[in-house]
C-alpha positions in Angstrom: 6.2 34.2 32.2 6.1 30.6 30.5 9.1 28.4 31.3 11.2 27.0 28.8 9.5 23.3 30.7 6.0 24.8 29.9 6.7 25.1 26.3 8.5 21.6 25.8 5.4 20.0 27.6 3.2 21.5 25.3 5.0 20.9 22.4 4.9 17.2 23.2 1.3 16.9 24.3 0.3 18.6 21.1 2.8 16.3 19.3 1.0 13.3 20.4 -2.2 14.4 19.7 -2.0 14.8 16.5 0.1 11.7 15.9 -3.5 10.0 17.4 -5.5 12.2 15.1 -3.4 11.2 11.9 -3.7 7.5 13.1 -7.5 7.7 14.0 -7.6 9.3 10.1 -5.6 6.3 8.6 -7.7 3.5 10.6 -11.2 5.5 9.6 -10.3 5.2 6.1 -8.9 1.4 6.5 -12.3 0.6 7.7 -13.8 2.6 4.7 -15.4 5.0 6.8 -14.2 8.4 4.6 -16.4 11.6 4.8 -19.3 11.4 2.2 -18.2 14.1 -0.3 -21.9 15.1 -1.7 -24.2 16.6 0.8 -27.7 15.3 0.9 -30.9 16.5 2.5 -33.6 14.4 4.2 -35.1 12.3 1.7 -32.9 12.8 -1.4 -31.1 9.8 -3.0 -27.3 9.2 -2.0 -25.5 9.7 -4.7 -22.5 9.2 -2.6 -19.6 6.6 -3.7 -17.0 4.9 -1.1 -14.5 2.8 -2.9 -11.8 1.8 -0.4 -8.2 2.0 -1.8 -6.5 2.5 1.6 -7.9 -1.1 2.3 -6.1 -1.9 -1.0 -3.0 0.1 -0.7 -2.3 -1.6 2.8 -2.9 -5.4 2.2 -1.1 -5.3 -0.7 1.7 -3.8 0.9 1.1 -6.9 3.9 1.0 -9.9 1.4 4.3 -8.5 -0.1 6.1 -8.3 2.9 4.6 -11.4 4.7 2.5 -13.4 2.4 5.4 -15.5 1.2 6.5 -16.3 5.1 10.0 -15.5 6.7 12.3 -17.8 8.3 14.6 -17.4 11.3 18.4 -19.1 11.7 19.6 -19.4 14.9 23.7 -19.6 14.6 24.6 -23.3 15.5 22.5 -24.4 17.9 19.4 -26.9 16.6 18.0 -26.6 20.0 17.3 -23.3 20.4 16.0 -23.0 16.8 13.0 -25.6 17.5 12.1 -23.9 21.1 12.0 -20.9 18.9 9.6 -22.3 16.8 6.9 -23.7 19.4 7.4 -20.0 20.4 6.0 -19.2 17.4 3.6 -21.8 16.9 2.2 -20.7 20.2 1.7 -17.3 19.5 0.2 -18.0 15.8 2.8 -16.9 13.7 1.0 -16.3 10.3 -1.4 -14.4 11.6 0.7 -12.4 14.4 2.7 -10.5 11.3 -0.4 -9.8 9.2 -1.9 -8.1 12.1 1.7 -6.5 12.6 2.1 -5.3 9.4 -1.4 -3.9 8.9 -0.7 -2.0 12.3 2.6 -0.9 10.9 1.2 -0.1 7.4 -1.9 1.9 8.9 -0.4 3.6 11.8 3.3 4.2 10.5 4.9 2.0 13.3 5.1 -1.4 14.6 5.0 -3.2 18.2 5.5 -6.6 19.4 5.4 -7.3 23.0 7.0 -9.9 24.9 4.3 -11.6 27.5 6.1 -14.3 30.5 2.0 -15.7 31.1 1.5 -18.1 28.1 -0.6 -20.8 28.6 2.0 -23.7 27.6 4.7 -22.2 29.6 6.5 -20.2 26.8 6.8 -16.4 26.5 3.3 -15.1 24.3 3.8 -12.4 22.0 1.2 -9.9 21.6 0.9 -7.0 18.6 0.1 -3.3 20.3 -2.4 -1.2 19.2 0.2 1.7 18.1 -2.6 4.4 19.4 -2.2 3.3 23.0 1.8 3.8 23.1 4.2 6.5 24.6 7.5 6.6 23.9 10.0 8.5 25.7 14.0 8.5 24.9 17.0 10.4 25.8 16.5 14.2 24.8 20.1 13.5 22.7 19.1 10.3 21.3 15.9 9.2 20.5 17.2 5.6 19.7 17.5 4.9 23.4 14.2 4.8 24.7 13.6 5.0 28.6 10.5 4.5 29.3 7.3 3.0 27.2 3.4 3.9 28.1 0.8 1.6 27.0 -2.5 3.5 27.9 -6.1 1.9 27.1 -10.5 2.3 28.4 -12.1 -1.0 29.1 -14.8 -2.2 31.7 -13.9 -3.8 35.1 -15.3 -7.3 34.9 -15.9 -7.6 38.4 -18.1 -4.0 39.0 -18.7 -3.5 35.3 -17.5 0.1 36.1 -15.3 1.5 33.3 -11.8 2.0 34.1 -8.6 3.6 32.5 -5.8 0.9 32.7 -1.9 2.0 31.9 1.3 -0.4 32.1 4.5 2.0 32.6 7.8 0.0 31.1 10.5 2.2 32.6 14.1 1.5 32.2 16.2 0.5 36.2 19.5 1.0 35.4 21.9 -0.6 32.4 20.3 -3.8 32.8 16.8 -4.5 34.0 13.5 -2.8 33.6 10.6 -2.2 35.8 7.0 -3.0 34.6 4.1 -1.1 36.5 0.7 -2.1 35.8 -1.9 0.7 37.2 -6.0 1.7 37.3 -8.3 4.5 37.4 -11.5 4.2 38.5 -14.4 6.2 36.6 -13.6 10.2 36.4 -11.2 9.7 39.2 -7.4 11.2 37.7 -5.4 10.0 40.2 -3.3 6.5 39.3 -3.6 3.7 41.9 -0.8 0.8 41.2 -1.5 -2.4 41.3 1.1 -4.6 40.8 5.4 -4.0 39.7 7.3 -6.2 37.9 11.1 -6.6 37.6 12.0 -7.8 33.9 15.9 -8.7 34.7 17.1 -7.5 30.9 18.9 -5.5 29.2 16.5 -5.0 26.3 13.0 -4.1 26.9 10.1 -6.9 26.5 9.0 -4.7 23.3 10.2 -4.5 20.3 9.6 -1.7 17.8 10.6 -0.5 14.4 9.2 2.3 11.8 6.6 0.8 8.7 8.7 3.1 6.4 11.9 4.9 7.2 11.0 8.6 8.6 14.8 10.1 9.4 15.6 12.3 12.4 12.3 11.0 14.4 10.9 7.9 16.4 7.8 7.6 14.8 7.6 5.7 11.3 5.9 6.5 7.9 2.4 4.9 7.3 1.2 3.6 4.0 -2.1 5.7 4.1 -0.1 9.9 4.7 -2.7 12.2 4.4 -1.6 12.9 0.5 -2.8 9.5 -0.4 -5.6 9.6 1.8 -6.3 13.4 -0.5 -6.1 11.6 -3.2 -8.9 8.9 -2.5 -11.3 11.6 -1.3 -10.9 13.0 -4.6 -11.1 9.7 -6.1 -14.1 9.0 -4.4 -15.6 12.6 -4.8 -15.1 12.2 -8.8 -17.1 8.6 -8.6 -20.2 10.3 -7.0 -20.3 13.1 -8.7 -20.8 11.0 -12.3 -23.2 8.5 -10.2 -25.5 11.9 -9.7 -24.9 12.7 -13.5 -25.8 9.3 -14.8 -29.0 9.0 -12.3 -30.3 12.8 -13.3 -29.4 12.6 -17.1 -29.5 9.1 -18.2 -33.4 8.9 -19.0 -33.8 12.4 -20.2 -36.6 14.2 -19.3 -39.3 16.2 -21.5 -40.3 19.7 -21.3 -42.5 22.3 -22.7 -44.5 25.6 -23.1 -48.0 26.6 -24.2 -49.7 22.9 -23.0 -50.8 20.7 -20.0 -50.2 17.3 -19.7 -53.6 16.3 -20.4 -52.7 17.4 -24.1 -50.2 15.2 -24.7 -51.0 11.4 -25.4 -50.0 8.9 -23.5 -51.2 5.6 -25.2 -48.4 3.9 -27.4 -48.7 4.3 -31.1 -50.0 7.4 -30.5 -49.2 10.8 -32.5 -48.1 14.0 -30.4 -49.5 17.2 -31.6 -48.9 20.0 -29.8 -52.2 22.5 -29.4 -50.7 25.4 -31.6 -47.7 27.4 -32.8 -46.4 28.6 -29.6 -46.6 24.8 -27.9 -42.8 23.9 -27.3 -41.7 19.8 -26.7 -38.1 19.5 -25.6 -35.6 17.1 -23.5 -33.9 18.1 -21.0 -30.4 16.4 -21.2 -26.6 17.1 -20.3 -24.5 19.6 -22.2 -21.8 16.7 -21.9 -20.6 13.3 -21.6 -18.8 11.3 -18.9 -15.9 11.5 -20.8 -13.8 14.2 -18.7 -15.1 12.8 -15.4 -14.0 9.3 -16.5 -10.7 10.6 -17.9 -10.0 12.5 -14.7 -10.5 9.7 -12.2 -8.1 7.7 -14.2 -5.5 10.7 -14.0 -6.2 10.6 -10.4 -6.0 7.0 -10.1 -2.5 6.9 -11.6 -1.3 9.2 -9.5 -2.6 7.2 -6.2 -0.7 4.3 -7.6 2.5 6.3 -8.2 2.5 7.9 -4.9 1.5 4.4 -2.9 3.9 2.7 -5.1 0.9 -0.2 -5.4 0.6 -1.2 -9.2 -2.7 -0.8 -10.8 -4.2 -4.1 -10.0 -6.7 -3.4 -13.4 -3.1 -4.0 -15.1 -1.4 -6.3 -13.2 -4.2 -8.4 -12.8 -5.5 -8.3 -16.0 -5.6 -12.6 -17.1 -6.0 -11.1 -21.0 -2.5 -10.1 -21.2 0.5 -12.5 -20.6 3.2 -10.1 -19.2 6.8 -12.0 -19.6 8.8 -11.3 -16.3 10.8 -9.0 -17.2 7.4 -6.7 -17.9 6.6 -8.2 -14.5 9.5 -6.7 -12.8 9.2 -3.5 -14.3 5.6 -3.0 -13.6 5.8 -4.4 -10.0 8.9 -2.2 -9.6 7.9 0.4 -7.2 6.6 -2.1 -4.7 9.3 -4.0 -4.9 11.8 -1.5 -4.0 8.9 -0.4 -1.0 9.0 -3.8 0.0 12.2 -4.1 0.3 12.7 -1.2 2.3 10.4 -2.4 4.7 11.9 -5.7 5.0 15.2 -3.8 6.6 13.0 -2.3 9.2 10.8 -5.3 10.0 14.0 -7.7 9.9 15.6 -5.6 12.1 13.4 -6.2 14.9 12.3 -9.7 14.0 16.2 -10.4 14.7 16.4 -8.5 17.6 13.3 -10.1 18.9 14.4 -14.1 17.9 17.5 -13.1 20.3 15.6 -11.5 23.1 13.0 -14.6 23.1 16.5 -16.9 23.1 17.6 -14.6 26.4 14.1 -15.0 27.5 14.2 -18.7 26.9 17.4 -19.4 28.6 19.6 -20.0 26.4 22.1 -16.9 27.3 22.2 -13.8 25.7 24.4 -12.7 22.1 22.8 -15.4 19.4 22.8 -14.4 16.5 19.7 -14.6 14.5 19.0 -14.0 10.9 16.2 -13.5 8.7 15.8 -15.1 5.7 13.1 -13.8 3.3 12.0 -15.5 0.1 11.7 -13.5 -3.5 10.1 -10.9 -3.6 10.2 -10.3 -7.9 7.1 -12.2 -9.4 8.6 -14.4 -12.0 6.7 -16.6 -14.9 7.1 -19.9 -14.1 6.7 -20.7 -18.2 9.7 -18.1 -18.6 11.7 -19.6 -16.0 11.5 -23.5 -16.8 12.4 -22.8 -20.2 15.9 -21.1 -19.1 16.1 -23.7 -16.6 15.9 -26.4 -19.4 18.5 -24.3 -21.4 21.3 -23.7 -19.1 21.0 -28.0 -17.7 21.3 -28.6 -21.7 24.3 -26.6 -21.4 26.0 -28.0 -18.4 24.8 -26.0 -15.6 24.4 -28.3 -12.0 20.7 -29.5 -11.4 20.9 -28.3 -8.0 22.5 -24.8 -8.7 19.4 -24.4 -11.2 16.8 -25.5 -8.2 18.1 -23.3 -5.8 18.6 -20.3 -8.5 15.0 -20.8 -9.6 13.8 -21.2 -5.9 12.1 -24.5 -7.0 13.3 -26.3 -3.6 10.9 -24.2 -1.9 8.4 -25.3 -4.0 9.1 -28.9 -3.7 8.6 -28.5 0.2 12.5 -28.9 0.6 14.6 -26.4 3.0 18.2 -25.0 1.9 19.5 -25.1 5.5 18.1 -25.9 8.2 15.7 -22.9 9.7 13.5 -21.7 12.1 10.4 -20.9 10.2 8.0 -18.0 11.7 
């Protein structure tokens, strides 16, 4: 008889291998390595078309959330805001959240990790590879988390051997957690520790948060679900089949009865004359145009756009059409509200990580940090001057209109003072 223990094991190791199989999906078709959609023997052409959206759908999604940059305030204390910021001068900042957010935005959750071996003294942070993490929480409360596994293959340096390496995070007590780095050798199973480390806080040294909100669960929407990633095989299945249309039917071909082709001329100028009445000279050619093939990808198109709430860069792009900003806002709509979304998640733990970094750092626990993003609505700068230069004939205070316009950014002045990341 299986035990009710059996059954909640299994249910978990299934559970986390097909999380790994939906990420390894997402990250195939990131890389723009989809499943060819027409078969093709030895020898024959490739007809085969791979247009990578899911590149497109993510780093759009990126350089909306962090393109612009993000700055930090630390409550009253000038000190701890500038250690903050060789913190993240250390670790790279700009770069740092673009690789966080494409992890987030591929993989449906993001990870920073808190590191006490930089180089220049100061804590390192380091962006996890979401496929090598375990989470474990409270059965009652999966917001409490008790113990995280990062799990990874590499090659021993010294014997060149390859080796499974694991670093166990496991809550000790209320307020400390213990940090167990372990081996395995080759096909051996068995664990062999190597070193354990006390890290004397309350919070963990990672820091975690969902790409898009997924309720009742841990684990995070990605930007590339399998219904978008449908969509672009389809997308991309639609685009070869017309590439084997146009290559087969665009130079049609002739054929005919009653003949050989030593009868028919070859020379130009010359005269075809079939050899008698029951010689037939046709051309093969398609029964139809491109027209539904065409008209279907751009059905399908829309709908990728709609449901990755990315606007059709063909559109939005477009330098023939001036959009005013109000057609801006409404076009860019979608993504703006997903943006926004995602900058309540990613906030979230940027704050709680600027205030673990500050514990870290030693200056005492309970600052309160706060993120501060800049706009997110694209605006025409043509539009806004103009209003600008309307309300200051008016009466409105020059430097109300700079910092309504967000023109002191642009003149490389700060509000209040800040720590930048």
């Amino acid at each position: 008889m299986v035990s009710v223990g059996d059954i909640v094991a299994r249910r978990a190791a299934r559970d986390e291998l097909e999380r790994a199989e939906r990420m390894r999906r997402a990250w195939a078709a990131y890389m723009g390595d989809m499943p060819k959609p027409l078969r093709v023997r030895p020898g024959e052409y490739d007809d085969n078309v791979q247009v990578n959206f899911a590149r497109v759908i993510v780093d759009k999604g990126v350089s909306f959330l962090f393109g612009g940059g993000v700055a930090m305030r630390v409550d009253g204390s000038p000190k701890a805001a500038a250690w903050l910021d060789r913190v993240w001068e250390a670790s790279r900042k700009a770069t740092l959240l673009h690789r966080l957010a494409v992890n987030g935005g591929v993989c449906g959750h993001a990870f920073l990790k808190i590191a006490r071996d930089g180089a220049s003294g100061l804590p390192r942070l380091i962006v996890l590879d979401p496929m090598t993490v375990s989470v474990r929480w409270r059965p009652d409360d999966w917001e409490e988390i008790v113990e995280y596994r990062l799990q990874w293959h590499g090659v021993d340096p010294a014997s060149g051997r390859p080796r499974a390496y694991r670093q166990l995070i496991t809550r000790h007590g209320d307020r400390a957690w213990d940090i167990t780095d372990q081996v395995s050798e080759g096909d051996d199973p068995r664990w062999m520790t190597i070193r354990v480390d006390r890290w004397p806080y309350r919070r963990p040294p990672i820091v975690a948060c969902q790409n898009l909100p997924a309720p009742n669960e841990y684990w995070g929407h990605s930007d590339l679900e399998d219904d978008v990633l449908g969509v672009c095989r389809s997308l991309n299945f639609v685009l070869s089949n017309a590439v084997r249309i146009v290559r087969l039917h665009a130079h049609p071909r002739l054929w005919g009865v009653g003949f050989t082709p030593r009868d028919l001329p070859t020379e130009p100028g010359d005269v075809t004359v079939l050899p008698d009445s029951a010689s037939a000279l046709h051309l093969l050619e398609t029964r139809s145009g491109l027209g539904s093939s065409l008209e279907l990808y751009a059905r399908l198109r829309d709908a990728l756009h709609e449901m990755a709430r990315i606007p059709d860069p063909l559109v939005s792009g477009a330098p023939s059409a001036r959009l005013s900003g109000v057609a801006l806002r409404m076009l860019h709509q979608p993504l703006i509200e997903k943006t926004q979304t995602k900058r309540l998640l990613y906030g979230e733990m940027l704050a709680d990580l600027g205030s673990l970094l500050l514990e870290v750092g030693g200056f005492g626990a309970g600052h309160t940090v706060t993120i501060e993003w800049p706009a997110v609505t694209p605006t025409d700068p043509y539009e806004e001057a103009r209003t600008a230069a309307l309300l200051r004939d008016l009466g409105a205070d020059a430097d109300q209109l700079l910092r309504r316009f967000d023109l002191t950014t642009s003149r490389g002045e700060t509000p209040c003072p800040a720590s930048s990341i």
